[in-house]
C-alpha positions as CSV (number, residue, x, y, z in Angstrom):
1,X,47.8,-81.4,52.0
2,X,47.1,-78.9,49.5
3,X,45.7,-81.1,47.2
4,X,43.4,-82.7,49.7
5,X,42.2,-78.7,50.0
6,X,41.9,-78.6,46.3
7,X,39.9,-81.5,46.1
8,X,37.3,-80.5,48.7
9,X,36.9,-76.9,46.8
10,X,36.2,-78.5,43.9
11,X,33.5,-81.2,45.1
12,X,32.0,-77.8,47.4
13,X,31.7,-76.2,44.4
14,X,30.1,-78.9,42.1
15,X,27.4,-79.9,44.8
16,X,26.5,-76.6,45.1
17,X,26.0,-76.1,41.8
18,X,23.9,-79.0,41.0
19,X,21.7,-78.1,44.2
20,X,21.0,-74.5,42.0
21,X,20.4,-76.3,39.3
22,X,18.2,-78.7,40.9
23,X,16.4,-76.0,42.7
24,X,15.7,-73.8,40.0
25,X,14.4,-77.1,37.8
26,X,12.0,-77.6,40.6
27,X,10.7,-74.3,40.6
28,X,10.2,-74.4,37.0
29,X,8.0,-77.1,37.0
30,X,4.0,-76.5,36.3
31,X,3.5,-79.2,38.8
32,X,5.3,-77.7,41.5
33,X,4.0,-74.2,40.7
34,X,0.3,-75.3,41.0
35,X,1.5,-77.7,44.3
36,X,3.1,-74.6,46.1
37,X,0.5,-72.1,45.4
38,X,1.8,-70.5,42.6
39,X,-1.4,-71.2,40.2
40,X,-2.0,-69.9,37.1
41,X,-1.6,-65.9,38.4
42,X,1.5,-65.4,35.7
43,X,0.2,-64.7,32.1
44,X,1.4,-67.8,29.5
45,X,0.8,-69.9,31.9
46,X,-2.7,-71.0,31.1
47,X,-1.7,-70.8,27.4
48,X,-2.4,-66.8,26.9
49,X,0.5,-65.4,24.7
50,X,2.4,-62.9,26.7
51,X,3.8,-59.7,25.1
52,X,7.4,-60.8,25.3
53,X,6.3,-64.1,23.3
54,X,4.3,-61.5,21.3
55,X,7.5,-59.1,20.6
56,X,9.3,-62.8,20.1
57,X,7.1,-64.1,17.4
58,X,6.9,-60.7,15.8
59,X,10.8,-60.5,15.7
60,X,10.8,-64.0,14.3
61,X,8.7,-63.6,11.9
62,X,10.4,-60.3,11.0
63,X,13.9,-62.5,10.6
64,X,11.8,-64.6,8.3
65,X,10.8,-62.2,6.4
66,X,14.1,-61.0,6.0
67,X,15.7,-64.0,5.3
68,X,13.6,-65.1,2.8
69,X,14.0,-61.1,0.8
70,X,17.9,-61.8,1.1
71,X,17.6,-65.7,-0.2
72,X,15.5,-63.9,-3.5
73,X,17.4,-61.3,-3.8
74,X,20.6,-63.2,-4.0
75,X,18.9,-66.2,-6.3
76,X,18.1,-62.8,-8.5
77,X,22.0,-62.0,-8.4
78,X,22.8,-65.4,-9.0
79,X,21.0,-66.1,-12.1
80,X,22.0,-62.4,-13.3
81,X,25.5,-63.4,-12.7
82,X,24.7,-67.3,-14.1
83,X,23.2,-65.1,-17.8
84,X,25.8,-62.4,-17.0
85,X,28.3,-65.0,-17.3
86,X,26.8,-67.1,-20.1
87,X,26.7,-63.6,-21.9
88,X,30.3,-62.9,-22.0
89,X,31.1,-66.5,-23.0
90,X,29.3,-66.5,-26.0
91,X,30.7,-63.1,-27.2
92,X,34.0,-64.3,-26.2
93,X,33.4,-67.6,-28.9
94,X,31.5,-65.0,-31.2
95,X,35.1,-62.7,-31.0
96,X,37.3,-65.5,-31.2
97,X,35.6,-66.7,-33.9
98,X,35.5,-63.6,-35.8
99,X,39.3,-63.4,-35.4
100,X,39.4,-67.1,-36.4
101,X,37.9,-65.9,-39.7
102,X,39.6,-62.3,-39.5
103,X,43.0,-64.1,-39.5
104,X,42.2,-66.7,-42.6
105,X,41.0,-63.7,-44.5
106,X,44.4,-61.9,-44.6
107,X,46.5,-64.7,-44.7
108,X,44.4,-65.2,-48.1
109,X,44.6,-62.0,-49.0
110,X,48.6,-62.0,-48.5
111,X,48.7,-65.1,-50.2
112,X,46.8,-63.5,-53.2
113,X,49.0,-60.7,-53.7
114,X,52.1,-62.6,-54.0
115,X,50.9,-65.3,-56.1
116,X,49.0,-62.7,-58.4
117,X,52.2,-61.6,-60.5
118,X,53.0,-65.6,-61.5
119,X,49.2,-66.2,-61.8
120,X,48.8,-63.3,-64.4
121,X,51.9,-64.0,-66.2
122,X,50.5,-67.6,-66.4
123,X,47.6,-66.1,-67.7
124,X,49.3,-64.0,-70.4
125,X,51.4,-66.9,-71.2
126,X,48.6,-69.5,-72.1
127,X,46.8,-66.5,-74.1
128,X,50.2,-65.8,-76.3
129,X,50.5,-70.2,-76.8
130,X,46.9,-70.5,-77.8
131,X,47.2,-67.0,-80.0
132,X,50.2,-68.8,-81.4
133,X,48.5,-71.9,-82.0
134,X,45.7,-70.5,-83.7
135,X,47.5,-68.4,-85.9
136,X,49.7,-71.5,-86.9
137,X,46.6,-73.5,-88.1
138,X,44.8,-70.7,-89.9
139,X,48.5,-70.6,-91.9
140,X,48.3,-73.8,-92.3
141,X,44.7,-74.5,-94.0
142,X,45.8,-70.7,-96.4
143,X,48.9,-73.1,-97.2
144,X,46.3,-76.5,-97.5
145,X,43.9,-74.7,-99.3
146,X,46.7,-72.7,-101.9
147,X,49.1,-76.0,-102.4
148,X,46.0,-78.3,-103.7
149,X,43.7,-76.1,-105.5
150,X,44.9,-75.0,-108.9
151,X,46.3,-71.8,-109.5
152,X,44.7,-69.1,-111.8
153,X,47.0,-68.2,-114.9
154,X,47.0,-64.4,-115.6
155,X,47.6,-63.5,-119.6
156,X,50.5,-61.2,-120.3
157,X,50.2,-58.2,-122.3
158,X,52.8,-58.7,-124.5
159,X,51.7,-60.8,-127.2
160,X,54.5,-62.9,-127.4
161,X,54.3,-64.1,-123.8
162,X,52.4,-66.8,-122.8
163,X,49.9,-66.3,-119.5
164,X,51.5,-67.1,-116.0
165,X,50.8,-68.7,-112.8
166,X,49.9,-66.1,-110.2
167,X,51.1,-66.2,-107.3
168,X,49.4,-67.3,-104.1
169,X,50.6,-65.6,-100.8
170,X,49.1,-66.4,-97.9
171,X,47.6,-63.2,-96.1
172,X,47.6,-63.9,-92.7
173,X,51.0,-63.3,-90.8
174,X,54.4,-65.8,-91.0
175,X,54.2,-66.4,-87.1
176,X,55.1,-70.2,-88.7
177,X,56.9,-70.5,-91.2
178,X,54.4,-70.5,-93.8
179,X,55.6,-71.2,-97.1
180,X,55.0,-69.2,-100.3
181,X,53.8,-71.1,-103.4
C-alpha cells in the first residue's frame, strides 16, 4: 500500500510540473502575448534593445575584450618562454662545448708535460749522433786527404842528415779513431 502512495506522489508531482512548464511556455509565446492583449507595451519586444540587453552586450563585449588581452598576453609569455627556452639551450651546447674543448686542452697539456722529458732527451740524443757523425766524416776526408796526397819533406839542419817526412796530424778531434800518418 505504501508503494501505491509513492507512486501517486510521484505522477502528482510530474503532471504538475509539466502543467508549469507548459504554462509558462504559453505565456512566453509572441503569439499568445499579442492574442491575449499583451501587445507590444514591454520594451524588446518590437525589436528596441532594452537596457538589460544593453548592460548584457556591454558585459559581453567587455569579456571579449578581456579574453582576447589574456589570449595576447599569454601568446607574449609563450613565445618569451619558447626564445627564453631556446636561449638557455644554446648556451647550454655553447658551455658544454667549451668544456668539450676545455677538457681536450688539459688532457693535452698533461700529456705534454710528461712526454716533454723523453721528447727532449730524444732531441739531444739525435743532435749528439748527427754531431758524431759529422765529426766522423770531417776526420775522415783530413785522413783521405793526408794518406793520398804526398807529404812535404822538411831539410834538417845538420848537414849530415838527410830532409824528412813531416808529419801530418789531423787537427780536428779523435771522436773516431782517426789515424796519424
Amino acid at each position: 500500500m505504501e508503494t501505491e502512495h509513492n507512486d501517486k506522489g510521484k505522477i502528482n508531482t510530474a503532471l504538475t510540473l509539466g502543467g508549469i512548464g507548459l504554462g509558462l511556455g504559453v505565456l512566453n509565446n509572441p503569439l499568445f502575448r499579442g492574442f491575449v492583449g499583451g501587445g507590444c507595451n514591454n520594451p524588446g519586444c518590437d525589436g528596441q534593445p532594452t537596457i538589460y540587453t544593453l548592460q548584457e552586450k556591454e558585459c559581453q563585449d567587455n569579456l571579449e575584450l578581456t579574453k582576447a588581452l589574456y589570449e595576447n598576453r599569454l601568446r607574449d609569455i609563450s613565445e618569451l618562454n619558447a626564445f627564453r627556452e631556446k636561449d638557455v639551450n644554446e648556451k647550454f651546447n655553447l658551455y658544454t662545448t667549451l668544456m668539450n674543448r676545455i677538457n681536450r686542452l688539459e688532457t693535452n697539456e698533461a700529456v705534454m708535460a710528461a712526454v716533454e722529458p723523453y721528447r727532449t732527451k730524444l732531441i739531444y740524443d739525435k743532435i749528439d749522433l748527427e754531431s758524431e757523425r759529422r765529426c766522423c766524416a770531417d776526420n775522415k776526408i783530413v785522413d783521405y786527404l793526408n794518406g793520398n796526397f804526398q807529404p812535404l819533406y822538411v831539410a834538417d839542419m845538420t848537414p849530415a842528415a838527410t830532409s824528412t817526412k813531416r808529419t801530418t796530424d789531423n787537427p780536428l778531434c779523435g771522436c773516431c779513431g782517426t789515424r796519424k800518418f
